[in-house]
N, C-alpha and C positions, 0 to 999 in steps of 0.2 A: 409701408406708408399707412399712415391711416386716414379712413373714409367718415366723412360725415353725411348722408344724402338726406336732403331738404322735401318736405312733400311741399309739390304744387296742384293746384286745382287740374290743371290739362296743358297738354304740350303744346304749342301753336308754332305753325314754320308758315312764315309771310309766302303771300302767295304775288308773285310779279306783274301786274296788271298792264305793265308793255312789253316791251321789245324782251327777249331774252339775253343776259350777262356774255355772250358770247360773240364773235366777232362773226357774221354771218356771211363776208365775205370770205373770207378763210375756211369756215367749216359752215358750208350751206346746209346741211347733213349733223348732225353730234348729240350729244347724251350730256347734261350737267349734273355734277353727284352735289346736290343742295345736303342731303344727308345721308352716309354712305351704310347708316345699319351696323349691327355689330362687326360683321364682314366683308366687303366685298371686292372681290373679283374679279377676273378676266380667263374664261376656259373654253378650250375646244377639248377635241380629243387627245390633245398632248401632244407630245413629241418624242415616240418612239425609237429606239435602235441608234440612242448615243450613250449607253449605259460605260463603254468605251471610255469614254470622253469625263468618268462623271457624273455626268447627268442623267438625273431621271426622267421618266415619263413625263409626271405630274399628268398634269388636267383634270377637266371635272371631274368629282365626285360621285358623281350620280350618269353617268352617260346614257343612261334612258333617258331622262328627264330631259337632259338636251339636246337629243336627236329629237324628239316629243315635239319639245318649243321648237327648235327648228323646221321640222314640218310642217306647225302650224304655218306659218308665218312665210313659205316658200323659200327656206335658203336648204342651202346643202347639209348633209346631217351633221356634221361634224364640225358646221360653222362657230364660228367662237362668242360668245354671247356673257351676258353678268351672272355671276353664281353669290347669293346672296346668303348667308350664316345668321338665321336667329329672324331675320326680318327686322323692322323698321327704317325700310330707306323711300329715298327720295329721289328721284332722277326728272332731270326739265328737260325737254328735247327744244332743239333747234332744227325749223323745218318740220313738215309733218313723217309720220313714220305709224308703222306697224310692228307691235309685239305680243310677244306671247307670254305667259308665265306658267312653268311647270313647277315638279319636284313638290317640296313639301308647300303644302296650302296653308295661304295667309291672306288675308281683307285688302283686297286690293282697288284701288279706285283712281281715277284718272280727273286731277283739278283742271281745271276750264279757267280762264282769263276772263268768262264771260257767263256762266250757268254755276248752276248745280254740280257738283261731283259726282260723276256717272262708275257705278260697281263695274269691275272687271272679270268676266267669267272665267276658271281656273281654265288653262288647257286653249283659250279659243283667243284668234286673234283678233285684237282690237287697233282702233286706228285709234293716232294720234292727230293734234295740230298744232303748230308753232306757237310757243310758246308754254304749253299745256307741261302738267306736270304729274310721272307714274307713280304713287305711293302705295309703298307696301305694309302692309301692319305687322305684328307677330306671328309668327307661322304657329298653327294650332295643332300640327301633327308634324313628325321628321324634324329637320333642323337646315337643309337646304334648298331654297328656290333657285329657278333658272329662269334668265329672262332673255328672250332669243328679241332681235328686231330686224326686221327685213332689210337683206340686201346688205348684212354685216357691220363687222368694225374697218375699217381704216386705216388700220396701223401696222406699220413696219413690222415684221415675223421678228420673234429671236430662235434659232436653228430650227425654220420652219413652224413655228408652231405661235399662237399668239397666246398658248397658257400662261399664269403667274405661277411660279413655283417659289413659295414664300419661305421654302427653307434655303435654297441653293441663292434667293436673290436675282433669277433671273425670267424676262418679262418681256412683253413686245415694249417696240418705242422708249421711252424714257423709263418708263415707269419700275422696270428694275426688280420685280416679281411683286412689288408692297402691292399690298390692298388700297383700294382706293380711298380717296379723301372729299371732305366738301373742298369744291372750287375745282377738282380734278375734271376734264372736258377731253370726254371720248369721241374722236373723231367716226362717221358713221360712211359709209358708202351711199345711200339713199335707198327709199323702197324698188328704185327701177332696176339697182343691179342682181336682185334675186336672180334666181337660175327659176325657179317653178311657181305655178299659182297658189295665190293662198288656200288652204285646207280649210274647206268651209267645218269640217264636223271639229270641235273641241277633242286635244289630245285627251286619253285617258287621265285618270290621275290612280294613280296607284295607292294600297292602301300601306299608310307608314306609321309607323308605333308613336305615340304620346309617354312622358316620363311616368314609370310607374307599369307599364306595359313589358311583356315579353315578348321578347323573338328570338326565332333560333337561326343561325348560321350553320351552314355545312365547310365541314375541313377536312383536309389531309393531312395524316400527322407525319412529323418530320420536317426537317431532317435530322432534328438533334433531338428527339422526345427518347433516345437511350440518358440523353443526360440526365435525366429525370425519373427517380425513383417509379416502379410500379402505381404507387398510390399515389403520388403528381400528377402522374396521367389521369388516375380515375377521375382526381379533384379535377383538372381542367374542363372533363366533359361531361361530370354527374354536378358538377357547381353551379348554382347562379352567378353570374359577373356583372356588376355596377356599370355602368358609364362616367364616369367621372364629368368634369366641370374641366378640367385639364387636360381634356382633349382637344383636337384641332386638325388642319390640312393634314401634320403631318403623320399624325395618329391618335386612335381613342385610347386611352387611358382607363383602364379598367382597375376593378376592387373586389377583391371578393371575401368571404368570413376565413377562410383556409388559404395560405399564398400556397402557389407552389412547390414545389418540396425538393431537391435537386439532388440526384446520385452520384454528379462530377462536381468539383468546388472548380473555382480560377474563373478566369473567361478563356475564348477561343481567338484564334486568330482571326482578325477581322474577314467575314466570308458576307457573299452579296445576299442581298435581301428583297424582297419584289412586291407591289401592294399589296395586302391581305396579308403579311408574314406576321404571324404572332411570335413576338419575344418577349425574353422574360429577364427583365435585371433581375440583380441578388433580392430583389425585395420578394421575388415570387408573384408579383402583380400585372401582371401581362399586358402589353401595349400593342395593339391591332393596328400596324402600318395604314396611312395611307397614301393617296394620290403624293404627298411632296415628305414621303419618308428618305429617308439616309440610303445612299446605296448599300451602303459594307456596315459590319457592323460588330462587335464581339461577343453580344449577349445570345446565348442558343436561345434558338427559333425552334417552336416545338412542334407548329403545324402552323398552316395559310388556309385562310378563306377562300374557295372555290370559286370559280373567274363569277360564274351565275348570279351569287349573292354579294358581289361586291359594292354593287349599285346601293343594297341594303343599308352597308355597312356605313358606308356614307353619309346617310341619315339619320343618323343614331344622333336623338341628343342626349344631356347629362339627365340620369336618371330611370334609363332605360336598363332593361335587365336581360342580359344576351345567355342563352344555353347554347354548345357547341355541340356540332353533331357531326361524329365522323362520318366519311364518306371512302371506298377505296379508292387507293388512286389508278386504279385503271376503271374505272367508273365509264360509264359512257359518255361520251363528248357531248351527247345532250344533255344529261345533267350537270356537267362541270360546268358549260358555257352558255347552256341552252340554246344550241342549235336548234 
């Protein structure tokens, strides 16, 4: 297809000066996506141990980040909250509410039906009021925010878990793993059903790479890095690697000057695959699993990102430049996982 993009002076999204689009009988409680930002979804911790079945894990991305906001804000850590790609969203609440925003930092500010637009401090919770609306700007470092609201989401689980896993299609309630849309209306529990009091001190915010920046990631190689010639191996972990623009949920898409070099030709019989698995098509250009990768898969896997840094990896946007840094794998369980 081809794009024409038009400049305009500034963006303007109307702001509601009554009642909120929402039926407040039905949902005293809820979230309205006016602008849903280049991504957004719906993550807890996932939904572990149907890999049986199929299914992956999925879930956020970033699971520091939204155990983070969720502290703030007094829910349980693993409560399911918005995970937002790139920034620029929009969200209207119906009824008052309390949120938090973690992960990577963006300009966030809270429209009033009645004042001035009041800044949002990263990490700290902020209250809302009916009608009121959360906007987020561009995230200026990483590439994902997490936006926790007291007292949860609302929605019917799918096998237990209310993640969106946007490659398998599957999602709480209707929604069916898609990312959300404007006019999409998240049902919310209220500020009273938290479990704990809000966290007066702002969660940390951790420091996350800008495009043009380097990070390194820690791995374990294997289980297929014999496929791969001696000097494959060197290249994968003496190389700089790209972040591509064709990356996503379900993994970064990397680039680097030298692909890698392979000592078996064919593919393998499809064998399972787990966040963090780097594989490698015929192109030599390695693709770093994420949260909603493929279970099984025929391209060897030369090594996986260490549980620790996965959070990291998460936040990569395109542009970023990752060096890999083996680690053994009998390492100690504090550096793999950081106990």
């Amino acid at each position: 297809m081809t794009v024409r993009f038009e400049r305009i002076e500034r963006e303007s999204v109307p702001v509601t000066a009554s009642a909120p689009s929402v039926d407040a009988a039905e949902h005293p409680f809820a979230v309205e996506v006016v602008r849903p930002g280049l991504q957004l979804v719906l993550e807890d911790l996932g939904r572990p141990g149907h890999a049986a079945l199929g299914v992956s894990a999925s879930g956020t991305a970033d699971r520091r980040a939204l155990r983070a906001a969720n502290r703030a804000v007094g829910n349980a850590p693993g409560a399911a909250g918005f995970e937002l790609a790139g920034g620029g969203a929009v969200l209207r609440f119906t009824g008052p509410a309390v949120v938090a925003v973690a992960g990577a930092p963006a300009e966030t500010t809270i429209v009033r039906t009645d004042g001035p637009p009041l800044p949002v401090d990263h990490g700290a919770a902020t209250a809302l009021e009916d009608g009121e609306e959360l906007r987020l700007g561009a995230v200026s470092a990483g590439l994902r925010a997490v936006i926790a609201v007291r007292g949860g989401l609302d929605l019917p689980p799918a096998l237990g878990s209310l993640s969106s896993d946007t490659l398998a299609g599957l999602g709480p309630g209707d929604l069916g793993g898609r990312p959300l849309r404007t006019g999409d209306v998240v049902p919310l529990h209220g500020p009273a059903a938290a479990p704990h009091a809000v966290d007066p001190n702002p969660a940390p915010a951790d420091p996350l790479p800008a495009p043009g920046e380097t990070v390194e990631l820690r791995i374990v190689l294997g289980p297929r890095e014999d496929w791969f010639t001696p000097a494959g191996v060197r290249t994968l972990v003496e190389q700089e690697w790209t972040v591509t623009p064709r990356s996503d949920r379900v993994g970064v898409r990397l680039e680097g000057a030298v692909p890698l070099e392979r000592d078996v030709a064919g593919e393998l019989p499809s064998e399972g695959a787990v966040t963090g698995a780097i594989q490698v098509p015929p192109d030599g250009q390695p693709v770093l699993f994420l949260p909603d990768h493929p279970l099984t898969g025929g391209y060897p896997i030369i090594g996986a990102v260490i549980d620790r840094d996965l959070d990291l990896a998460g936040q990569l946007p395109p542009g970023v430049r990752i060096r890999f840094r083996p680690v053994a794998p009998d390492a100690s369980t504090a550096e793999l996982r950081g106990d």
